[in-house]
C-alpha positions in Angstrom: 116.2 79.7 157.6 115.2 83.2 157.8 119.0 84.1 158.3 119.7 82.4 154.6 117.3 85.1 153.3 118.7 87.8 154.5 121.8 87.3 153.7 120.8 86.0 150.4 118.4 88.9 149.7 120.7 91.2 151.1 123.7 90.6 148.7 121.3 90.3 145.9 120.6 93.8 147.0 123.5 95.4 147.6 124.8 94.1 144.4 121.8 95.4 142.0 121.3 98.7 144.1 125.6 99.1 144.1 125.4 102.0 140.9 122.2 103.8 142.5 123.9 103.5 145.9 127.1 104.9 144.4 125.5 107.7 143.1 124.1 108.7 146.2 127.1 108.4 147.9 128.8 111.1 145.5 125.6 113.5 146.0 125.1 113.0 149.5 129.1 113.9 149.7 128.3 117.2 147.7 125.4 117.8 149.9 127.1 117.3 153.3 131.0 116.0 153.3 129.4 113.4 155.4 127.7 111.0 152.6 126.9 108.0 155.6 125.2 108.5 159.1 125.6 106.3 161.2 123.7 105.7 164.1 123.6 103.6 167.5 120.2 101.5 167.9 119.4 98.8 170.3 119.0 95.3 168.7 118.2 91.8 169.8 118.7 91.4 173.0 119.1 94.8 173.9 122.6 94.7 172.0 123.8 98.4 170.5 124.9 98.0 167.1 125.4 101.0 164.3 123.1 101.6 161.9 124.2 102.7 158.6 122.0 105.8 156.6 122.7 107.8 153.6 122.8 111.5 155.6 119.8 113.2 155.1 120.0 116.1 157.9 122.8 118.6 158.5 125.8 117.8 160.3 124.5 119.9 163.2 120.8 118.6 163.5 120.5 117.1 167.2 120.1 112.8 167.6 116.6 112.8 168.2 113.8 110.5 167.0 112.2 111.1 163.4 109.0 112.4 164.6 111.1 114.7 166.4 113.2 116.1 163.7 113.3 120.0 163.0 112.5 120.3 159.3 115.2 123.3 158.6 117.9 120.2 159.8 117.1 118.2 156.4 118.5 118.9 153.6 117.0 119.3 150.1 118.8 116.2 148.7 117.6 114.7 152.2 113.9 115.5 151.6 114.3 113.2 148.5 115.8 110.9 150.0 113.7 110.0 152.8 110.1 110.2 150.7 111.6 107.5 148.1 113.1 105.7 151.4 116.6 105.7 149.7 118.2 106.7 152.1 117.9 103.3 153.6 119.7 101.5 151.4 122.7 101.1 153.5 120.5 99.1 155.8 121.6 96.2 153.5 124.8 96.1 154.9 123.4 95.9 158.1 121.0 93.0 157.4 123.9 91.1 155.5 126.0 92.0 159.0 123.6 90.2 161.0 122.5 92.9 163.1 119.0 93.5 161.5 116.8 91.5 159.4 115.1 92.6 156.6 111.7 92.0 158.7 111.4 92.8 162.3 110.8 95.3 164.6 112.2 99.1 163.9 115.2 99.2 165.8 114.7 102.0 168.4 117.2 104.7 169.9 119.2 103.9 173.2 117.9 107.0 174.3 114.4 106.4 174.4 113.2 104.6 177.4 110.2 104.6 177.6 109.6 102.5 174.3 112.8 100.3 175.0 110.8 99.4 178.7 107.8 97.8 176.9 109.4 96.8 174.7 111.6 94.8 176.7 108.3 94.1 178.9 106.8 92.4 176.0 110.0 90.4 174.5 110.2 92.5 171.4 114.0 92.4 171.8 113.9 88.6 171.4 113.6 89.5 167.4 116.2 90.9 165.2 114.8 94.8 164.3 114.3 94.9 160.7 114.0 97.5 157.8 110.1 96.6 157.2 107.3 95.1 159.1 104.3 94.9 160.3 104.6 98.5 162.0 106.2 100.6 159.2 103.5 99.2 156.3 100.6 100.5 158.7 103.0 103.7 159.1 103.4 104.0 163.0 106.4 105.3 164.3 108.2 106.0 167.3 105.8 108.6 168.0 103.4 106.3 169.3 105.3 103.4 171.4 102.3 102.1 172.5 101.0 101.6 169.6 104.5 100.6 168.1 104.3 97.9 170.8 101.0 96.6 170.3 101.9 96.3 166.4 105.4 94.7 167.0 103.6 92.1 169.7 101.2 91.1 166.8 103.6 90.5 164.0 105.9 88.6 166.4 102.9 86.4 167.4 102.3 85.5 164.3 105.6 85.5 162.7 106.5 83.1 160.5 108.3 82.2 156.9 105.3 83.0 155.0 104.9 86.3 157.0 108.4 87.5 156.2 108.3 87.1 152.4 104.5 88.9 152.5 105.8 91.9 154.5 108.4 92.0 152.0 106.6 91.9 149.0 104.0 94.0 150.5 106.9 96.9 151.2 108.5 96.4 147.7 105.0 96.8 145.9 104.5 99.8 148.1 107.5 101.3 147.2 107.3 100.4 143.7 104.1 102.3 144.1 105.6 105.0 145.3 108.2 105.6 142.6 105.5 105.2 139.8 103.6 107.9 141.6 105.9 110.3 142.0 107.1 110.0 138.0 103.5 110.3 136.9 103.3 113.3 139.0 106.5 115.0 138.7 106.4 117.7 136.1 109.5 117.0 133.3 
């Protein structure tokens, strides 16, 4: 059921974000040559699959985890991008794809193994990753896998139906949020 969702929510998405998505394309282009990064990221099962960005970071910033990132390796139109979240929009294409879900898990780097052992220790990998959840609304990242774990083992303990539409409502009313807060505070 779940699967009808995203792909339902998904093209809904991509089809009403198309123009803004399009947009971004054309100034992520100017900004870099290199408009979409793309990305290899373990899924369910433990099975690699690409995920798809809008470039925020130079073309010769390292692959490293977020937290990780040197700040001179974003750009400015990538500093933009990443407070309003845009820059995940191309995620849709992944959850209509199959390989995420538009709840789940954060779907880590191959490279980091210490996270990807507990997580497979605690059968996080058994879920598709997803764009929002439990983890990213309480803001915990990568940064602190244990805690990452913990989080991920609760949602998935208690995931249901109900659960994936409230983490989605609660992420589009935080982004929502988000937007009205930063045109209230920009200066026109």
């Amino acid at each position: 059921m779940i699967r009808l969702f995203d792909i339902l929510f998904s093209l809904i998405g991509l089809l009403l974000c198309s123009p803004i998505m399009v947009c971004l394309f054309v100034i992520c282009y100017i900004d870099t040559r290199h408009p979409i990064f793309k990305q290899e990221r373990l899924g369910r099962h433990k099975k690699i699959f690409n995920l798809y960005k809008f470039r925020t970071m130079r073309l010769t910033a390292k692959t490293v985890p977020t937290h990780l990132i040197a700040e001179a390796d974003i750009t400015q139109m990538g500093w933009l991008l990443r407070k309003s979240k845009l820059d995940e929009l191309p995620q849709l294409w992944n959850v209509l794809l199959g390989d995420m879900s538009f709840v789940g898990p954060r779907p880590n780097l191959v490279m980091q193994w210490y996270l990807t052992n507990q997580r497979e220790i605690n059968k996080i990998y058994t879920l598709k990753p997803g764009i929002t959840g439990l983890a990213q609304l309480k803001k915990i990242d990568m940064s602190q896998p244990d805690l990452l774990v913990e989080t991920d083992v609760k949602m998935m303990s208690n995931f249901t139906l109900s659960t994936y539409f409230l983490l989605i409502i609660k992420t589009l009313w935080r982004l929502l949020s988000g937007v009205m807060k930063y045109l209230f505070t920009f200066r026109w």
